[in-house]
C-alpha positions as CSV (number, residue, x, y, z in Angstrom):
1,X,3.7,-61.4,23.8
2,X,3.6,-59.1,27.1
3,X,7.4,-57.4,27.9
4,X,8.5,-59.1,31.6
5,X,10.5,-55.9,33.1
6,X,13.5,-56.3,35.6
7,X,11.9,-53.6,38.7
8,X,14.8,-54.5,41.0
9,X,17.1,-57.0,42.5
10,X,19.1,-57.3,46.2
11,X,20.5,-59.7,47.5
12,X,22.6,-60.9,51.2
13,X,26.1,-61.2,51.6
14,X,27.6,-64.4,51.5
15,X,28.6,-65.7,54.4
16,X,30.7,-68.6,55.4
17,X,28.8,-71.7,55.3
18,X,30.6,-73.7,58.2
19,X,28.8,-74.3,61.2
20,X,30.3,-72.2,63.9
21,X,32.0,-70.4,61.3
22,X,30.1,-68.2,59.2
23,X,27.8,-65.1,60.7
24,X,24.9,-66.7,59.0
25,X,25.0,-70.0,60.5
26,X,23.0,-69.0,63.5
27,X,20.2,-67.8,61.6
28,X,16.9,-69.6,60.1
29,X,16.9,-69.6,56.5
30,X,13.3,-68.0,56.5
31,X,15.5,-64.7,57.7
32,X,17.5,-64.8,54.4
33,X,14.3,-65.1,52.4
34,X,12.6,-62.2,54.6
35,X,15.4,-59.8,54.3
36,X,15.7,-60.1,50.6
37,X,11.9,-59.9,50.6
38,X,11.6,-56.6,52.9
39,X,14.2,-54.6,50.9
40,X,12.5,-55.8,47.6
41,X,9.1,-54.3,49.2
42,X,10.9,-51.2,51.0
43,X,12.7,-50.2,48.6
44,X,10.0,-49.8,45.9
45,X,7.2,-48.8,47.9
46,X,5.7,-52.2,47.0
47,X,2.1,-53.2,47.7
48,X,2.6,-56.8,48.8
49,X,-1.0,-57.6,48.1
50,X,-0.3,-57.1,45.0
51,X,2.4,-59.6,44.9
52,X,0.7,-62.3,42.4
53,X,3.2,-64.9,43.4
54,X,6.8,-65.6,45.1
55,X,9.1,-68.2,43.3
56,X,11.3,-69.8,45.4
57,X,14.5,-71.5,44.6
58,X,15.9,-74.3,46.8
59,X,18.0,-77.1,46.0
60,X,18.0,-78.6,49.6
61,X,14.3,-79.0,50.5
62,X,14.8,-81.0,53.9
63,X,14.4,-79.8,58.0
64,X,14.6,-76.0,58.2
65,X,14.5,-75.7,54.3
66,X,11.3,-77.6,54.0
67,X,7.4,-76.3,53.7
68,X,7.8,-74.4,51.0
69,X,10.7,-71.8,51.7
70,X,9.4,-69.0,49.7
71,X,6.0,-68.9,51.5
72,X,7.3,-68.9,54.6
73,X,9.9,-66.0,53.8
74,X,7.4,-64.2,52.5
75,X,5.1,-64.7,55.9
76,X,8.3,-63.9,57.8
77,X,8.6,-60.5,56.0
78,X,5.2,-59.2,56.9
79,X,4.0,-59.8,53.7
80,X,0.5,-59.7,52.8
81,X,-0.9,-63.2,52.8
82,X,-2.3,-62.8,49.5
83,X,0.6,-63.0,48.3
84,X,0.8,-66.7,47.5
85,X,4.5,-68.2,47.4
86,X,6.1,-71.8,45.4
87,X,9.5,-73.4,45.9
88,X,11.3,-75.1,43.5
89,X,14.6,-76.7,43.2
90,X,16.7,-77.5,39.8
91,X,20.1,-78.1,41.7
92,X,22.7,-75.2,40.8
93,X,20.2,-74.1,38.6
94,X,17.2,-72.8,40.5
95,X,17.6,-69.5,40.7
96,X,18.0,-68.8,37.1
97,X,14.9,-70.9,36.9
98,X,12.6,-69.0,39.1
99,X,13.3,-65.8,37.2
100,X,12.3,-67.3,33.8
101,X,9.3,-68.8,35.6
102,X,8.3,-65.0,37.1
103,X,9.0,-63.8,33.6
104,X,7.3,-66.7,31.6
105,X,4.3,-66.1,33.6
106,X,4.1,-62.4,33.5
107,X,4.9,-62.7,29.2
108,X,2.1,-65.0,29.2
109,X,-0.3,-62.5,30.4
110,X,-1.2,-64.3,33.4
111,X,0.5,-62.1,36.0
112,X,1.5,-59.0,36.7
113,X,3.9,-58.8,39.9
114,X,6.6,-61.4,40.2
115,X,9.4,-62.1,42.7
116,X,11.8,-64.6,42.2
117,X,14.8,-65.8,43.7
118,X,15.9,-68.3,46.1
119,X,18.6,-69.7,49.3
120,X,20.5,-71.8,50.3
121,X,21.9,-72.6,54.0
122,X,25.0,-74.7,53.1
123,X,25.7,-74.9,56.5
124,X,22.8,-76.7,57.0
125,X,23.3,-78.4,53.4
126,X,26.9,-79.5,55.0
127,X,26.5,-78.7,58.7
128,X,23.9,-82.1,59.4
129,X,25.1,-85.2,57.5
130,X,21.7,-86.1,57.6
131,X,20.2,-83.1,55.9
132,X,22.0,-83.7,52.7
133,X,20.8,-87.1,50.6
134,X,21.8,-87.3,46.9
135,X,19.9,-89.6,45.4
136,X,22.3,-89.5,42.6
137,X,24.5,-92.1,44.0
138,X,22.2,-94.1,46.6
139,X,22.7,-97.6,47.0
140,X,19.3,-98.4,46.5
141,X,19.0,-96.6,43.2
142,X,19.8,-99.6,40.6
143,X,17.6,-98.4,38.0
144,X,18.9,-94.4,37.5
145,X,22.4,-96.2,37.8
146,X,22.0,-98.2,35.6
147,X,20.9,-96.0,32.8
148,X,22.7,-93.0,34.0
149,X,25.4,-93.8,36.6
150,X,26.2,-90.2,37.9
151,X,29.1,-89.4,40.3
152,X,29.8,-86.1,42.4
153,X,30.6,-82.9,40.6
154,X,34.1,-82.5,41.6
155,X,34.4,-86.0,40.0
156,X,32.9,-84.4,36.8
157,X,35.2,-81.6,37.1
158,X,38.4,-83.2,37.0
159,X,37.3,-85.9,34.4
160,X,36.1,-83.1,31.7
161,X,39.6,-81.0,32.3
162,X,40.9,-84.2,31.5
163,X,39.2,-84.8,28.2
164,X,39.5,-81.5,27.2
165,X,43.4,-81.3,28.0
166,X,43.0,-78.2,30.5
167,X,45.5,-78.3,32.8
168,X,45.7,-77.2,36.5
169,X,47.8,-74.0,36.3
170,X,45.0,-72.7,33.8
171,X,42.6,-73.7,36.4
172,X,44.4,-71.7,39.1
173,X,44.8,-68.9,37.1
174,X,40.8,-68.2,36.2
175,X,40.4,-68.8,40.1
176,X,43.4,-66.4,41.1
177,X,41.3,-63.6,38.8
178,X,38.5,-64.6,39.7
179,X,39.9,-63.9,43.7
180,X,41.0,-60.4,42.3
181,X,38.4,-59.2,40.0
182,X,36.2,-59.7,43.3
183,X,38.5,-58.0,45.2
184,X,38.5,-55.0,43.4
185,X,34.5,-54.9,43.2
186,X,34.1,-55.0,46.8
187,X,36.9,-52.6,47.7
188,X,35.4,-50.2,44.8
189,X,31.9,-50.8,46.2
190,X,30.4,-52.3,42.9
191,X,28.1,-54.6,44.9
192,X,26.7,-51.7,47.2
193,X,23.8,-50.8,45.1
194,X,21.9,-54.4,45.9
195,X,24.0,-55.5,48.7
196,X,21.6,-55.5,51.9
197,X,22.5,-56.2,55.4
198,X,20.7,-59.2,57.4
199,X,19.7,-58.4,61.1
200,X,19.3,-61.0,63.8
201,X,15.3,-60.7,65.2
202,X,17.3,-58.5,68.0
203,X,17.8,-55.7,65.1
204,X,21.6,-56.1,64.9
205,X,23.7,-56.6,62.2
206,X,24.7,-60.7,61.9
207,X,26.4,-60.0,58.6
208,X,26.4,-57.0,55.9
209,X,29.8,-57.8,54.0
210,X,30.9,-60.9,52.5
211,X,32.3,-62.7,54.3
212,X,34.2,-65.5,52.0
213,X,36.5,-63.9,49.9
214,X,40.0,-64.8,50.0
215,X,42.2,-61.9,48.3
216,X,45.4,-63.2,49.6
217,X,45.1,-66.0,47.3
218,X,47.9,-66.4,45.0
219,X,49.3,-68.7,42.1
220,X,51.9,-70.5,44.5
221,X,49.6,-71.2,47.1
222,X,47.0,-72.8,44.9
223,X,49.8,-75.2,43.2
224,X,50.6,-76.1,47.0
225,X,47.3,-77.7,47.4
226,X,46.1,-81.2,46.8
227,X,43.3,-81.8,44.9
228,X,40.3,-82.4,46.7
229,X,38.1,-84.6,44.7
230,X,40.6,-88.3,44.2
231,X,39.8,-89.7,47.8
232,X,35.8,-88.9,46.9
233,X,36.5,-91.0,43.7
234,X,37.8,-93.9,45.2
235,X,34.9,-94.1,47.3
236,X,32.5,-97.0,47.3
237,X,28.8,-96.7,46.7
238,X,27.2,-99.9,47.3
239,X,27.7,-102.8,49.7
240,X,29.4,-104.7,46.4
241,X,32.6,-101.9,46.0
242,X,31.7,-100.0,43.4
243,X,33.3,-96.8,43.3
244,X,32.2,-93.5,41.8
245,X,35.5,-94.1,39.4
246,X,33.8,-97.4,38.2
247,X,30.6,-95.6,37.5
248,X,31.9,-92.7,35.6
249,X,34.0,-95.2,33.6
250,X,30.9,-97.1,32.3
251,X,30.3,-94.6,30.0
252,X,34.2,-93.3,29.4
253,X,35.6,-96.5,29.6
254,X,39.6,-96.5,30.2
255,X,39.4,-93.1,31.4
256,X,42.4,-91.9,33.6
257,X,41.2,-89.0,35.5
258,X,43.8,-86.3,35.9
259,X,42.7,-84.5,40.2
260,X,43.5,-81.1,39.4
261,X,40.6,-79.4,41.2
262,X,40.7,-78.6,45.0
263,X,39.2,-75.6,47.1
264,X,40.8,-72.9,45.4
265,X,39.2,-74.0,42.3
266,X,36.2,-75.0,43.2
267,X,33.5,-72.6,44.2
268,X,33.0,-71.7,47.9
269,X,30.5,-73.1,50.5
270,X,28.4,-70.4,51.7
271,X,25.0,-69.0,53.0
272,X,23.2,-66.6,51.1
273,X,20.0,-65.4,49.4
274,X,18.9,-63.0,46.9
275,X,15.6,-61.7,44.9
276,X,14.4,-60.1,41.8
277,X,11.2,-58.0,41.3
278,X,9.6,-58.8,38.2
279,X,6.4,-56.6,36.4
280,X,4.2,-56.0,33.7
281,X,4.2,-53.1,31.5
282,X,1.0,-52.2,33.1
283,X,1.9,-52.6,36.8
284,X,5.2,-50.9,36.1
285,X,3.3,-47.9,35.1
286,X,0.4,-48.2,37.7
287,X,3.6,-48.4,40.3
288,X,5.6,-45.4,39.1
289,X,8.3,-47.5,38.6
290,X,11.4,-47.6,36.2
291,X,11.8,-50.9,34.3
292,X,16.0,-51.5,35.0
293,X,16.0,-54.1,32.5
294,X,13.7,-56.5,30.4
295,X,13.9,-59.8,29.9
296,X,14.8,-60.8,26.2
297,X,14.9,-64.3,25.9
298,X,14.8,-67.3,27.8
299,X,16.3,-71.5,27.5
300,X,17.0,-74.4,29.4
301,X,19.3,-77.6,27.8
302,X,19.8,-80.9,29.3
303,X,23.0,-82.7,28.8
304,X,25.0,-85.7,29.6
305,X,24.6,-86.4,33.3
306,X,27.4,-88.6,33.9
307,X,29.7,-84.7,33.5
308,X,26.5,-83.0,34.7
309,X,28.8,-79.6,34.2
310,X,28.7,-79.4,30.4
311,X,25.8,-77.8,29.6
312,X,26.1,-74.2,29.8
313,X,27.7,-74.3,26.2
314,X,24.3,-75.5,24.3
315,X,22.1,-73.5,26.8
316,X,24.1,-70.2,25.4
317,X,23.9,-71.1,22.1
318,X,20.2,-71.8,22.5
319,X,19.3,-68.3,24.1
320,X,20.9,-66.7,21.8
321,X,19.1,-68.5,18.9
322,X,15.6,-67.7,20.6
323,X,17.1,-64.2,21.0
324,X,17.8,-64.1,17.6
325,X,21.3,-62.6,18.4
326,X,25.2,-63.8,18.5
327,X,27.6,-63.8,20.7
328,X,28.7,-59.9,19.3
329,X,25.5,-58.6,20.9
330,X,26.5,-59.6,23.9
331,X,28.3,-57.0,25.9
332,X,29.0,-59.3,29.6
333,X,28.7,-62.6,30.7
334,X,27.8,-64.2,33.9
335,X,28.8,-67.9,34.1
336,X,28.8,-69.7,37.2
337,X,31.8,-70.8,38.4
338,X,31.0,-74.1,40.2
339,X,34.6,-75.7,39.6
340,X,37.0,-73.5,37.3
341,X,37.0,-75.9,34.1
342,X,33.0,-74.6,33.9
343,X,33.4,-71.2,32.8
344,X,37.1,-72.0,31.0
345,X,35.2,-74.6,29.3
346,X,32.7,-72.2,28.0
347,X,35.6,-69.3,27.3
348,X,37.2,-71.7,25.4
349,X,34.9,-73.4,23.2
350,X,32.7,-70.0,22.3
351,X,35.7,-67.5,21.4
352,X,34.5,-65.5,24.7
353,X,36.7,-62.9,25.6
354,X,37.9,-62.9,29.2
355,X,37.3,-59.3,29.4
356,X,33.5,-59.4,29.3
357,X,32.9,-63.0,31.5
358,X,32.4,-62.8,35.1
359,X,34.1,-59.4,35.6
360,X,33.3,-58.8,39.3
361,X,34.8,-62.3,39.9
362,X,32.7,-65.4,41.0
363,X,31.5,-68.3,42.7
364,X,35.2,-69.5,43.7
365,X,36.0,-66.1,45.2
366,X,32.4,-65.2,46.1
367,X,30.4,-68.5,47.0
368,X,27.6,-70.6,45.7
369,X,24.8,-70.6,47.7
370,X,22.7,-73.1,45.5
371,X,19.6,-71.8,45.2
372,X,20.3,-68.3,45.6
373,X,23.1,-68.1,43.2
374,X,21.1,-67.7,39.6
375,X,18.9,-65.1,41.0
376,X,22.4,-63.1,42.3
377,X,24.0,-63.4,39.2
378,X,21.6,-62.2,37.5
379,X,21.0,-59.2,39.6
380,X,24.9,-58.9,39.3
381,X,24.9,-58.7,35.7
382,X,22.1,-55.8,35.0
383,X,23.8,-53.9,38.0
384,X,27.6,-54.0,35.9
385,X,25.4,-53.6,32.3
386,X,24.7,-50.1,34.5
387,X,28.0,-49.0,35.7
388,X,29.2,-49.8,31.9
389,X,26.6,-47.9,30.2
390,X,26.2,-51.2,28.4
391,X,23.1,-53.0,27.0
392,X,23.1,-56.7,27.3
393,X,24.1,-59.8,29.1
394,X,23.9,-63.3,29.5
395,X,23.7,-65.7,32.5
396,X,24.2,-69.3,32.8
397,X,25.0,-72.1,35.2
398,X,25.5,-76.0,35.1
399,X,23.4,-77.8,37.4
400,X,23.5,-81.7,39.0
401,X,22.1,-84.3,36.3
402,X,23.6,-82.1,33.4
403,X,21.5,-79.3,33.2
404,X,21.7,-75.6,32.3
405,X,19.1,-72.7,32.4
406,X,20.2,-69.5,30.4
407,X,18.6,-66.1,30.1
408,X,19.7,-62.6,28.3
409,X,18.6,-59.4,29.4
410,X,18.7,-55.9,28.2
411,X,19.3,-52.7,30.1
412,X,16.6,-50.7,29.8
């Protein structure tokens, strides 16, 4: 089987994903896609008609995301319009995805030049009640209930702390790290290598920090919060009463959900996109290019959708077994941190030390923007394997309906 080589990686900053709010807002999310798209092709002197394809990761494919995102970035960038583009969304997920896609395709033998990556406008996602349908929990979706009556994450969140006896101050104290580790990678300019500024069509600078971090945060203001997710349970979801607490008990009957999560532990809404340029062994060399990293092995692990967050876990343990390696040859860890109990959950039940998982911080101090956020870490990951002189990392990430994609790389 063909190597699949890491060429490069950028990304935007995150910006606030409020309407009014955040410097993105204001922008389409075609210009997130471009500017990811430009750097990838500026910075590496890259032949865009020799882009073989552009895999797109979007989890919120309605209005201004629709028409096939990628494409359309692409177009918006000047690329060539040979270069062909797809859009795919699997949730929380995607970006991770479109990188094993680019990969898969170019192990197979079929391509040679892959980009992959994604965005996500949650202020759109959020901004327009209308622009946000979850089919999840629609009134008019008896069947999937029936077999699989799924709830909203935070839900799922505070239900699996429960289960798993992991209380709140635990919680806070991942996302309190999580607020500094961040802090001191942004302040020591560990990001700067990929980070790349996003211009309005006038040429001026909209954003070109991020923009969500909150390094003030501290143990005392977190335990002053309320948790964020009880109201949302008590909710009703059909015309009958049902609540999302009823559904989530048909399968954990008697459960007593302890609300521990709120918006300090719960990863922050923001704008953002990000990219990853994927070769050949043969266009690497054609290119003059240096391979950064390659990409070792590949999985993807459904689990039970009525948590949805627990399958990062099995998706680790399956990567490594395609890898043919153990958790020892795995030097850092990138684990998305959608609501705290995710990546405690997975430090917990694998032995993972807390030095080598998420060491630039994550999602909670960073933001998640959806489909952008597998592609970052990623990118993320080989960038720290680099400043440590060391040689391999994972990635993973829950995603809505109890899924997980994972993928291991090596530092070239």
């Amino acid at each position: 089987m063909a190597e699949a080589y890491i060429v490069d990686h950028c990304r935007t900053p995150r910006g606030i994903g409020k309407m009014g709010k955040g410097a993105l807002t204001e922008l389409h999310p075609q210009q997130l896609g471009a500017t990811v798209l430009a750097a990838l092709r500026d910075r590496n002197a890259l032949d865009t008609s020799k882009v073989d394809d552009i895999i797109w990761g979007c989890s919120n494919q309605q209005n201004k995301q629709g028409s096939d995102l990628g494409r359309m970035s692409a177009l918006a960038a000047g690329y060539d319009v040979r270069a062909s583009g797809v859009t795919l969304d699997r949730f929380c997920g995607s970006g991770i995805t479109t990188v094993s896609f680019g990969a898969a395709t170019i192990m197979a033998g079929m391509e040679d030049i892959v980009i992959s990556g994604g965005c996500e406008m949650m202020s759109f996602n959020y901004g327009d009640p209308k622009a946000r349908r979850t089919q999840l929990m629609d009134a008019d979706n008896l069947a999937l209930r029936a077999l699989h009556p799924q709830v909203g994450q935070g839900i799922c969140a505070d239900a699996i702390a429960t289960m798993e006896g992991i209380p709140r101050r635990a919680l806070e104290e991942l996302a309190v790290e999580s607020q500094r580790r961040a802090d001191v990678a942004i302040r020591n300019g560990y990001f700067e290598k990929s980070l790349v500024p996003v211009r309005r069509e006038d040429g001026t600078i909209a954003l070109d920090h991020e923009e969500y971090p909150r390094p003030q945060t501290t143990l005392e203001g977190l335990a002053g919060l309320k948790p964020s997710f009880e109201a949302l349970a008590q909710s009703a979801v059909d015309s009958e009463g049902t609540t999302q607490l009823d559904l989530i008990r048909r399968v954990m009957p008697g459960l007593e959900i302890e609300f521990v999560h709120h918006a300090g532990t719960s990863s922050g809404v923001v704008d953002g996109a990000g990219a990853v340029l994927l070769a050949s062994a043969e266009a690497t060399r054609a290119n003059g290019w240096k391979p950064r990293a390659r990409v070792v092995a590949m999985a993807n692990v459904g689990d039970s959708p009525e948590l949805m967050l627990n399958a990062p876990v099995p998706a680790a343990r399956k990567v490594l077994e395609k890898a043919g390696l153990t958790l020892d040859d795995i030097d850092l860890f990138e684990v998305n941190e959608a609501f705290a109990v995710v990546p405690e959950k997975f430090i917990r039940d694998l032995g993972i030390d807390r030095e080598k998982i998420n060491v630039n911080g994550g999602a909670i101090a960073l933001g998640h923007p959806i489909g952008a956020t597998g592609a970052m870490l990623i990118g993320t990951l080989l960038d720290e394997l680099e400043r440590r002189d060391l040689r391999r990392g994972l990635v993973t990430m829950c995603a809505a309906g109890g899924m997980a994609p994972a993928m291991i790389i090596e530092r070239m």
